[in-house]
Residue, then its C-alpha position, 0 to 999 in steps of 0.5 A: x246252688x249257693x246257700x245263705x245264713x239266716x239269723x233268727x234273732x232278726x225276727x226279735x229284732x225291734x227295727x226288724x219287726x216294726x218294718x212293714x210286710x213289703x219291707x221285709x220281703x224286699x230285705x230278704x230277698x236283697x239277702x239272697x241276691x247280693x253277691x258274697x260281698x253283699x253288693x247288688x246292683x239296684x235294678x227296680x224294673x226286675x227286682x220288683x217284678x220278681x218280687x211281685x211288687x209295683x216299682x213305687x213300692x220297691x222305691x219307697x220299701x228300700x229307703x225303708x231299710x236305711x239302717x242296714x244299707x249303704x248307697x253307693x255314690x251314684x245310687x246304682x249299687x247298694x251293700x249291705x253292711x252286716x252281710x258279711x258277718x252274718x255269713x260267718x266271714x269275720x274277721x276276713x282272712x286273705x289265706x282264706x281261699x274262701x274269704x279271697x273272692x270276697x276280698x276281691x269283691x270288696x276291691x272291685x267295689x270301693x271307689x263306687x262308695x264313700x265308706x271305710x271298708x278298711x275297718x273290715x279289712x283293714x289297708x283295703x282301701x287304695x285311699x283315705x274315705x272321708x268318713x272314719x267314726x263308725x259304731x258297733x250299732x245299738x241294737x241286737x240282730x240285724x242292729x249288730x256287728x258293722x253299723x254307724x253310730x246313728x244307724x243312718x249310712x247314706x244318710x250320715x256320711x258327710x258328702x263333698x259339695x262338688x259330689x254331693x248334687x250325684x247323690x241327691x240326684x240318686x234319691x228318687x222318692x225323696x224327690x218325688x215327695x218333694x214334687x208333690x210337696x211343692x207341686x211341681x215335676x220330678x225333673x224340675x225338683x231334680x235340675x234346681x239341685x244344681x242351683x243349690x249347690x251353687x247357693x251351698x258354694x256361694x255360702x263357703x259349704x265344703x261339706x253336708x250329710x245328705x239328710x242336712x242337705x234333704x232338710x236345707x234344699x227343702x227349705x231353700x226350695x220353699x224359699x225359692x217358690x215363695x220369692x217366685x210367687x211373689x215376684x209373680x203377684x208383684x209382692x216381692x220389693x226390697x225394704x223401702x223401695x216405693x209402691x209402683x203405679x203397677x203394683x197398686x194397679x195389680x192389687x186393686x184389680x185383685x181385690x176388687x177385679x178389672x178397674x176402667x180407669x177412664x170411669 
């Protein structure tokens, strides 16, 4: 049975113990079911039935734990940064028979991230990883050891436009907030990102964290909808353009409800 290193400094820890119960609990429990590496597969039907847990629940519980995760590209894999050196495997050694599994881990992993593995193991990485600043973190306990300055990973790592629609497209309850936002299905919040990475190319982006381009789509969405709306009650002309016959028809017939206009 294979056995883990719990530090209980993570109870002291201020990120830690302002998280709620299920948070918690979800975190432990990815702790004892990631693989030596710290790899696990993100499988929300059975994780949140173990657990015992509603599938919303696990969703939300895991965007929560932010700090101490990095996503892999397409949202299917998740490592968990600090795993390997609070089970005492720092700094890896490939004469380490021990630590060889681990290595191999790291190997069979690395393309599926944008991250700098190399900063633990360094000449890991078969290529240069668009993100090289990385912090030592600002806190003790969980907040120690392998961390980014702002403690935001998927967040802060700076994406590729023509790669970065796989990404926001991953991020399941942040779309279903923005379908509720707006008032309008998940499938259609998530098919007009492809429409924003087209209105991202046309402005010149070459690049955007995800948390920029959560806040740009946002707003770039709202734009969107308020043009429809208006377009919609034939409110939407450009500067200087004549009211139509229409136009004033449909606003009089607004105001004041159906005009015969043979009275």
């Amino acid at each position: 049975m294979a056995k883990r290193f719990s530090t209980i400094e993570k109870w002291d820890d201020l990120w830690f113990s302002e998280l709620q119960p299920i948070s918690k609990l979800l975190f432990l429990f990815l702790v004892d079911k990631c693989d030596n590496a710290g790899f696990v597969e993100i499988n929300p039907r059975l994780h949140s039935f173990i657990i015992g847990i509603s599938k919303q629940e696990y969703l939300d519980s895991l965007q929560t734990l932010d700090k101490v995760l990095v996503w892999s590209v397409s949202g299917e894999k998740i490592w968990l940064k600090n795993f390997i050196f609070y089970q005492n495997n720092l700094p890896l050694n490939r004469e380490n028979n021990a630590h060889k599994q681990i290595i191999n881990l790291l190997n069979q992993n690395i393309e599926l991230f944008d991250f700098d593995f190399s900063i633990i193991l360094p000449n890991l990485a078969p290529y240069q990883p668009l993100i090289r600043d990385l912090g030592n973190g600002n806190g003790k306990g969980i907040g120690n050891g392998i961390d980014k300055g702002n403690g935001n990973n998927l967040n802060g790592v700076m994406h590729e436009i023509s790669k970065l629609s796989l990404v926001m497209q991953s991020q399941d309850s942040w779309l279903e907030s923005i379908a509720r936002k707006y008032k309008c299905s998940i499938t259609f919040a998530t098919d007009k990102i492809l429409d924003f990475i087209i209105h991202l190319e046309a402005q010149g982006e070459e690049s955007k964290t995800l948390q920029d381009a959560k806040s740009h789509y946002d707003n770039w969405f709202r734009i969107q909808k308020d043009l429809k709306l208006k377009q919609k009650n034939g409110t939407f002309r450009k500067a200087g353009q004549p009211i139509t016959d229409d136009e004033i028809l449909a606003a009089v017939t607004k105001k004041y409800g159906i005009v015969d206009l043979n009275t």
